[in-house]
C-alpha positions, -999 to +999 in steps of 0.1 A: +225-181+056+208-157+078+229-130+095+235-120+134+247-088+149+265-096+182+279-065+204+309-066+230+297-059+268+327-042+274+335-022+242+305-018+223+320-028+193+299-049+172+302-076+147+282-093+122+284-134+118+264-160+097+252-189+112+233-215+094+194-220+109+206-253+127+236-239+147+236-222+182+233-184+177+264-172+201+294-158+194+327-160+215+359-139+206+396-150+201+396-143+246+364-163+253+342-136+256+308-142+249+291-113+225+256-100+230+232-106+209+215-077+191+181-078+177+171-056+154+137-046+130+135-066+102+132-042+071+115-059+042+086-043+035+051-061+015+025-048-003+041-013-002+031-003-037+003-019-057-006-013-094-037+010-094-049-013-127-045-045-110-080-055-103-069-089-080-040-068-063-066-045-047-090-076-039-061-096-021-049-065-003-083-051+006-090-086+024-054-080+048-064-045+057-071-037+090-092-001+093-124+004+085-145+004+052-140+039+049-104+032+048-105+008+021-132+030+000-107+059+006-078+038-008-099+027-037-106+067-043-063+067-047-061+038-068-092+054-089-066+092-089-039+077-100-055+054-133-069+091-141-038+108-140-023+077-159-052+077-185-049+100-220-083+109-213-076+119-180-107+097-168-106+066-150-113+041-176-127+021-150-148+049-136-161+055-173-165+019-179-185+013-146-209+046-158-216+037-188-228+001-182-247+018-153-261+039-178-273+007-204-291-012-174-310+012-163-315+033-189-299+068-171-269+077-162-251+073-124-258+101-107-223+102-095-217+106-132-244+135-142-231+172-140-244+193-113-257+228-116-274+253-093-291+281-116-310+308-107-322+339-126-289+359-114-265+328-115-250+298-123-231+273-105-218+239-118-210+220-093-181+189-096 
């Protein structure tokens, strides 16, 4: 049975009743007097949290985003954070897995996944 928050006009004091989702949604006191009705934010709250190694999850949440792809490619960068920090390896393993059967199609590996480096005669930078 859903509950109502009805307020007095006069004191401000307020009451909660349950009404079944047939009945009339007004409340009179022991005098007559009919209470307010208060409406208030509903606070449940969906989709808040989703397991960064549920593959479907992301799918059916991706689909009820509104934002742009960006937003989506950042929240997949988030998901991809946390299964790292997660992982023993301290890797994505779906990063690594994604990489490596890059890597047996086409015979090199992702450059996303090849280590960077500036070198001169002086220096050297690797870059990640």
């Amino acid at each position: 049975m859903p509950m109502y928050i009805f307020q007095n006009p006069k004191t401000n004091e307020e009451v909660e009743v349950f009404f079944h989702m047939d009945d009339e949604k007004k409340y009179f006191d022991k005098d007559g007097l009919e209470w307010k009705r208060v409406f208030t934010v509903p606070h449940a709250s969906i989709d808040t949290k989703l397991d960064a190694f549920d593959k479907n999850g992301f799918i059916e949440k991706s689909g009820k985003m509104q934002g742009t792809v960006g937003d989506m490619l950042d929240y997949s960068a988030e998901l991809s954070q946390e299964r790292a920090e997660r992982s023993e390896t301290g890797e994505d393993p779906i990063k690594r897995k994604n990489f490596d059967d890059y890597e047996k199609r086409n015979g090199k590996k992702h450059l996303s996944d090849v280590k960077k480096t500036i070198e001169t005669s002086k220096i050297r930078v690797d870059l990640d």
